[in-house]
C-alpha positions in Angstrom: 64.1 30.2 47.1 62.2 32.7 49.4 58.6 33.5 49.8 55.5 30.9 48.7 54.7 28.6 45.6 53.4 30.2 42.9 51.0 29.3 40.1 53.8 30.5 37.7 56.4 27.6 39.8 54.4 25.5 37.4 54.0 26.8 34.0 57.0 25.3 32.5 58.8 28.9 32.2 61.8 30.6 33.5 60.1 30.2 37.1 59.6 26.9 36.6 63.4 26.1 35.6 64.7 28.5 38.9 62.4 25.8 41.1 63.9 22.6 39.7 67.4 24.1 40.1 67.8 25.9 43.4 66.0 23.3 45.4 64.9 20.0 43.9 68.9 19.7 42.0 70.3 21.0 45.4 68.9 18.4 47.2 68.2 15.6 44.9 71.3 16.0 42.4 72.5 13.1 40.4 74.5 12.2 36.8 70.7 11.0 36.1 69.1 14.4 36.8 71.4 16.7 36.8 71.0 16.4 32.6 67.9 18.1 33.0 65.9 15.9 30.7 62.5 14.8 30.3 63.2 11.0 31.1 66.4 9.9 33.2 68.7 6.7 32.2 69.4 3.5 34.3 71.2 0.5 33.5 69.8 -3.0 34.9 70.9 -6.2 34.2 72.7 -4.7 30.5 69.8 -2.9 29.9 69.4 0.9 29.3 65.9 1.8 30.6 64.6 5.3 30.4 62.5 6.6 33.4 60.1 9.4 33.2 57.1 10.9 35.4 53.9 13.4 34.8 51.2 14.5 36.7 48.2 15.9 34.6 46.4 18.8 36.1 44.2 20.4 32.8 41.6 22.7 33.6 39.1 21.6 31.8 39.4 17.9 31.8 37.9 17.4 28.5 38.8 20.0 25.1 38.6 20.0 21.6 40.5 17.2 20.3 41.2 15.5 23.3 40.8 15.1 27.5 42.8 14.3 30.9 43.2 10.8 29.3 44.5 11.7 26.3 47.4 13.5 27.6 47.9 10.8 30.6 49.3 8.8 28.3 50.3 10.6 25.2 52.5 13.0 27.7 54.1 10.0 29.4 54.7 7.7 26.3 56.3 11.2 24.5 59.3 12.0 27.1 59.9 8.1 26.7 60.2 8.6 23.3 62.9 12.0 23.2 65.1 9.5 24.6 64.7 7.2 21.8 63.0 4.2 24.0 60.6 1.8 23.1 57.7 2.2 26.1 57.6 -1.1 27.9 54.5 0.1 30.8 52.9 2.8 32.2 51.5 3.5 35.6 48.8 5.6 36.3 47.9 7.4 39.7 43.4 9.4 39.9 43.2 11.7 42.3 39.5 11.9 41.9 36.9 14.7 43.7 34.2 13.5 45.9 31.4 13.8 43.6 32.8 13.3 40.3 30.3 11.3 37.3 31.5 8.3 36.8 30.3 9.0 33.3 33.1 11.4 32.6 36.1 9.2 34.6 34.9 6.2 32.4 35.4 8.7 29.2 38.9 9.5 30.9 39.9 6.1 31.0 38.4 5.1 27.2 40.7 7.7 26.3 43.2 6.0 28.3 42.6 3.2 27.1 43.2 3.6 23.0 46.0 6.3 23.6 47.8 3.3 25.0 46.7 0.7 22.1 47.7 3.2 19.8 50.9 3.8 21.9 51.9 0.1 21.7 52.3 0.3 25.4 49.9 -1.5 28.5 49.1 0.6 31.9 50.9 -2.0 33.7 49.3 -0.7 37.2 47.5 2.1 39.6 46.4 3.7 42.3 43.2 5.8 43.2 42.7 8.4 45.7 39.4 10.6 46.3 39.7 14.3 47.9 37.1 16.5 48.5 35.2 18.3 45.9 36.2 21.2 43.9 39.5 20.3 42.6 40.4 17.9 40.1 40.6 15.3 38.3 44.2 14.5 38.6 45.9 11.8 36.7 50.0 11.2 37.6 51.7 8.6 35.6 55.2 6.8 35.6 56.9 4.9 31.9 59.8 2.8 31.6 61.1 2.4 28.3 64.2 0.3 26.5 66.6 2.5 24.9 68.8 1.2 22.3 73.0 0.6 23.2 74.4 3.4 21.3 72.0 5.4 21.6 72.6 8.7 23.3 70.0 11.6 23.0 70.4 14.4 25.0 69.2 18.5 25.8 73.1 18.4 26.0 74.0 17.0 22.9 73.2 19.8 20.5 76.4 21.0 18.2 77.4 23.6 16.5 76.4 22.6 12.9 73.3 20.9 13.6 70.0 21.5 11.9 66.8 21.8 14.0 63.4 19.9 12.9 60.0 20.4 13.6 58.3 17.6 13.3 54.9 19.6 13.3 52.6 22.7 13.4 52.7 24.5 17.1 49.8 26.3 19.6 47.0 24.0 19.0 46.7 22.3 22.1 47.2 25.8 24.3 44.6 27.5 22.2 42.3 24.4 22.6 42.4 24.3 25.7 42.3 27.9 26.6 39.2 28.6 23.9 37.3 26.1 25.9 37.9 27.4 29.3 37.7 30.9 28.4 33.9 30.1 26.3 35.9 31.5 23.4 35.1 30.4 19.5 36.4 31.3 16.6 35.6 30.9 12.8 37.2 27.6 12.8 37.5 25.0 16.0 40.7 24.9 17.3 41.8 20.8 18.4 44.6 19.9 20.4 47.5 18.0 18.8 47.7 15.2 21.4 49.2 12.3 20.3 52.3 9.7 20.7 55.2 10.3 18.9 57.0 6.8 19.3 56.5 5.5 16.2 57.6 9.0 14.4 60.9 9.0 16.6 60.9 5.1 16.4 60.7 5.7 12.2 64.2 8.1 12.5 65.9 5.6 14.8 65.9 2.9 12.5 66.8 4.6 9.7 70.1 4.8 11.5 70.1 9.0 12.4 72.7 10.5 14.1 69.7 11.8 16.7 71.4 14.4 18.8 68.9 16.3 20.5 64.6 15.3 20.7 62.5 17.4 22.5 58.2 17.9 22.4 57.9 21.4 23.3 54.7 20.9 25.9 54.5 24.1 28.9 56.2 27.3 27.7 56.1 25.7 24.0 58.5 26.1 21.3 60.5 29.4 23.3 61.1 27.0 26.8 62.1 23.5 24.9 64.8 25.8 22.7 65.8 27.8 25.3 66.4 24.9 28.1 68.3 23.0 25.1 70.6 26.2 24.5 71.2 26.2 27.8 72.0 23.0 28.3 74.3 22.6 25.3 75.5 26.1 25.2 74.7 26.6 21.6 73.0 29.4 19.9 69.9 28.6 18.1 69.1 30.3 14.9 65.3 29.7 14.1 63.5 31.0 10.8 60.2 32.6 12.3 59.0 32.3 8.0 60.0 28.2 8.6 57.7 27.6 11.5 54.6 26.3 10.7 51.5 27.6 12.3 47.8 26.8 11.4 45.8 30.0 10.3 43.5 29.4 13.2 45.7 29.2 16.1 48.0 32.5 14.3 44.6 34.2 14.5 43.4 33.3 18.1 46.8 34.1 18.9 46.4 37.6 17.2 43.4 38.4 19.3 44.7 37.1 22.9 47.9 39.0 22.8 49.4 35.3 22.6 52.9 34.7 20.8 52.4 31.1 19.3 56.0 30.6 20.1 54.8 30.2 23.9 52.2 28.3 23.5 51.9 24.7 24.5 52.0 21.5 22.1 51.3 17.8 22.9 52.1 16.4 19.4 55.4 17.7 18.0 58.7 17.0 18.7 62.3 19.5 17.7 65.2 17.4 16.3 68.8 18.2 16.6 70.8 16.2 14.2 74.0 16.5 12.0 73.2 19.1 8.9 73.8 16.2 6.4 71.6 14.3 7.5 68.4 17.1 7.4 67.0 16.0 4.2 66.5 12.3 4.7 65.1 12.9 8.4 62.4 15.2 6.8 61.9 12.3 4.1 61.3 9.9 6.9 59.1 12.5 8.7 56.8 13.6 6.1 56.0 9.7 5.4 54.6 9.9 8.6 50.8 10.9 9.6 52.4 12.6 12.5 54.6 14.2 10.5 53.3 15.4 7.4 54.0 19.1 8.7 57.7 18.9 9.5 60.1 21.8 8.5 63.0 22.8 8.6 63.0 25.6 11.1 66.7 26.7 12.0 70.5 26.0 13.3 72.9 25.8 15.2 75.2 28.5 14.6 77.4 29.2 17.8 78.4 28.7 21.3 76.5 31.5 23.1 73.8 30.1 24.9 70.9 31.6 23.7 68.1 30.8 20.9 67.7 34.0 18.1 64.8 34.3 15.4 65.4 35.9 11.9 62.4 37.7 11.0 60.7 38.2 7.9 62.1 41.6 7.0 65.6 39.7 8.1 66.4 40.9 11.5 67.4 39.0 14.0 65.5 39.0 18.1 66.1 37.4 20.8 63.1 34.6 21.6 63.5 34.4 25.5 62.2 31.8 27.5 57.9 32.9 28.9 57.8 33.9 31.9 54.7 33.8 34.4 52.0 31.7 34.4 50.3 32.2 30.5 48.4 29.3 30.2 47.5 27.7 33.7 47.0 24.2 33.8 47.2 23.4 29.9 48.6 19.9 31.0 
């Protein structure tokens, strides 16, 4: 790594990937990081806990459908949940401005607050630090989770074979976010899919899945979560662009911005990887499910060249690389 930190370091993109592996890996490598997911495993005492940590930098706090609260605890509870755990806490570190109405950190912490009753998890403790004005809110948080023996979920466990899930519609919470810094409106209100997805991924363990692969495709969207799994695996992904579901609203800000919805951040979905026989009854489960009402079918796994491919309308086939840059600043 040469030169200064970028704005693009942090967008969840190719940049972002080339950070965490020339020169956190280099220096912090281990069998727990080194799988490059969003949680990391530990055993203690016979138990298989799940780790995970988020900081929470959105610009503006507060957006259709949601605020800084909201995704506190939704964002933390959801890389829990792609490992298949059962949240047990969550910690939560304010970096707060000098100045800031205690009106709108109250409404913060409300949102805080039913995210995690809804969650089925507690904020177990804290810390608070004020900085001078003209930057923030910040929230960071830290989840433990219990993850079931036999369980084993993975970015690297994708197969040849495998059918990929969507477990709902993408772009929403980019566009949200980004209509309401930008003072943009459209013919119908864009809201941000924030939510916890434990009890949707809690709904396919039970049923007793062969769960290969969970990931919520949050910075650098749908493109960056396929890509990283490709990668990791070394698989080929073969995605139906026809399959993917996309509301009107978001396909038509995304028309106007110049924005592929493909790239665009999501805070409520989740992809699943899991054994082609089993495709039909996971969407059965999944569609009984508020949170997952819109999932599809959106692909394969078809090979062992690491790379994810779309099939077009028409029937042609493109590569869907991983966005590069900084698209969406601070959508998280």
């Amino acid at each position: 790594m040469k030169g200064r930190v970028l704005r693009s370091h942090g967008g969840g993109g190719a940049q972002t990937r080339a950070l965490v592996r020339e020169l956190f890996l280099s220096r912090l490598g281990n069998p727990a990081l080194d799988r490059l997911d969003d949680y990391g495993l530990v055993e203690a005492a016979g138990a298989r806990l799940a780790l995970t940590t988020d900081c929470f930098v959105v610009d503006p706090w507060a957006f259709p459908g949601g605020n800084l609260g909201d995704l506190a605890v939704c964002g933390t509870v959801n890389d829990l949940s792609m490992s298949g755990a059962t949240p047990l806490g969550l910690t939560a570190g304010f970096i707060l401005p000098e100045g800031f109405a205690f009106g709108d950190l109250e409404a913060i912490v409300d949102a805080m607050a039913r995210r995690a009753v809804e969650a089925g998890v507690a904020v177990v403790a804290g810390d608070t630090k004020v900085v001078e004005s003209g930057c923030g809110p910040f929230v960071t948080t830290a989840g433990v989770g219990l993850v079931p023996q036999g369980l084993d979920i993975s970015g690297r466990n994708a197969r040849v074979g495998d059918a990929v899930l969507l477990t709902g519609d993408i772009g929403r919470h980019g566009v949200a976010v980004l209509s309401c810094r930008e003072g943009l409106s459209f013919a119908t209100e864009v809201c941000s899919d924030v939510a916890p997805l434990g009890g949707l991924v809690g709904a396919l363990v039970a049923a007793g899945l062969e769960l290969h692969t969970l990931r919520d495709p949050t910075r650098g969207g749908l493109a960056e979560a396929l890509n990283e799994i490709a990668a990791q695996s070394g698989v080929e992904v073969e995605i139906e662009e026809a399959r993917i579901p996309i509301d009107p609203a978001v396909q038509s800000a995304c028309d106007l911005l110049g924005l592929d919805p493909l790239h665009v951040a999501n805070e409520g979905c989740a992809v699943v990887f899991l054994p082609e026989r089993q495709a039909v009854r996971a969407l059965e489960i999944l569609g009984s499910h508020p949170a997952g009402v819109r999932a599809r079918r959106i692909g394969s796994v078809v090979g062992s060249q690491a790379r994810v491919v779309a099939r077009t309308a028409l029937g042609a086939r493109r590569l869907v690389d991983a966005p590069s840059g900084e698209l969406l600043p601070r959508i998280c």
